[in-house]
C-alpha positions, 0 to 999 in steps of 0.5 A, a space after each residue: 416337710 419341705 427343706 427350709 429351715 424355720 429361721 428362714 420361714 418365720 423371716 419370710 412371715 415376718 417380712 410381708 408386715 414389715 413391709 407393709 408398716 415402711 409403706 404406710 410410714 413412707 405414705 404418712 410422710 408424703 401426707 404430711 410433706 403434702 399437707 405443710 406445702 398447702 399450709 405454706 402456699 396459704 400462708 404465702 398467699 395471706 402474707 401476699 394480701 398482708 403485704 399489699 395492705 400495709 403497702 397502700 398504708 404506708 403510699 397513703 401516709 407518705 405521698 400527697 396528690 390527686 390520685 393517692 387516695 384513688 391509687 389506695 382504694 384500688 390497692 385496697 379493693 383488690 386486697 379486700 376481694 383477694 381476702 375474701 376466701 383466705 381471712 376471715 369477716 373481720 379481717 375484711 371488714 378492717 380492709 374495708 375501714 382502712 380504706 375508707 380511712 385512706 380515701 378520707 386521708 387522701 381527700 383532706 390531704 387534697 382539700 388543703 393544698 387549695 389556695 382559696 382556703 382561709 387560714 382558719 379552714 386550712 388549720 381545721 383541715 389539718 387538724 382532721 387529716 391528723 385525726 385520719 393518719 391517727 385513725 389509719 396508725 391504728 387501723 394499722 396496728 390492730 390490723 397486723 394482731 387481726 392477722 397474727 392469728 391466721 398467720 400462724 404456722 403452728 405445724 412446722 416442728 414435729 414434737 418428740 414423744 418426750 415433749 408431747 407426754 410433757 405436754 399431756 402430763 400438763 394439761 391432765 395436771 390441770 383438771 386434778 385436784 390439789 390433793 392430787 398433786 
């Protein structure tokens, strides 16, 4: 029999465990720490194309010129190749459209600052420059809801275990009968 009393046994056993479950909570955290800093740097990276989209828009509608519409489509372009891999086809395709929204905007802008242009030509030019700043203002919007859906950050709050048995009291709920209620 060896001197230790079997409090100080039983602790000793006890310990090992006990360190074991701090280290893997220590661990889960770092994950997790981990896992929301690439969660942010890819929402700050959609956010980035998001921005420099609805800033070519915006340069589109405010300024008239030769090189506006060239100055968009390149803003454009480069934001239509960066959301290749963040977005999804749809959120490319609209890129696309609102470029080619942009570039005709700017070109009918263009056409109608000739002098050479009669007065019944210049109206009808205004007119479909009107209907190109509508489409973008549409474009503009859907857009921003085409974006809402990839730019949510779902994961910031962790819930306690009181909300998440809510949570799944709820969703059982739903799948049970009226009798069951």
């Amino acid at each position: 029999m060896t001197g230790i009393p079997i409090w100080v046994q039983v602790l000793q056993a006890l310990l090992t465990p006990t360190v074991a479950v701090a280290v893997g909570i220590v661990a889960f955290l770092q994950w997790r720490t981990a896992h929301h800093k690439v969660i942010l740097d890819l929402f700050d990276r959609r956010m980035a194309i998001y921005e420099a989209v609805e800033r070519a828009i915006d340069y589109v509608l405010a300024n008239e010129g030769n090189l506006v519409g060239h100055n968009a489509s390149q803003k454009l372009t480069k934001a239509w190749m960066d959301s290749r891999f963040l977005f999804g086809s749809e959120v490319e395709d609209q890129i696309f459209e609102i470029k080619a929204r942009a570039v005709a905007l700017a070109n009918s802008k263009n056409r109608s600052d000739r002098t050479n242009l009669s007065d019944a030509d210049r109206l009808a030019n205004a007119e479909q420059s009107e209907k190109y700043e509508d489409a973008l203002m549409l474009y503009h919007e859907l857009f921003s809801d085409t974006c809402r859906q990839y730019m949510g950050m779902d994961q910031k709050r962790i819930r306690t275990p009181r909300e998440w048995h809510a949570e799944r009291n709820r969703i059982r709920l739903s799948y049970a009968d009226e009798k069951q209620r």
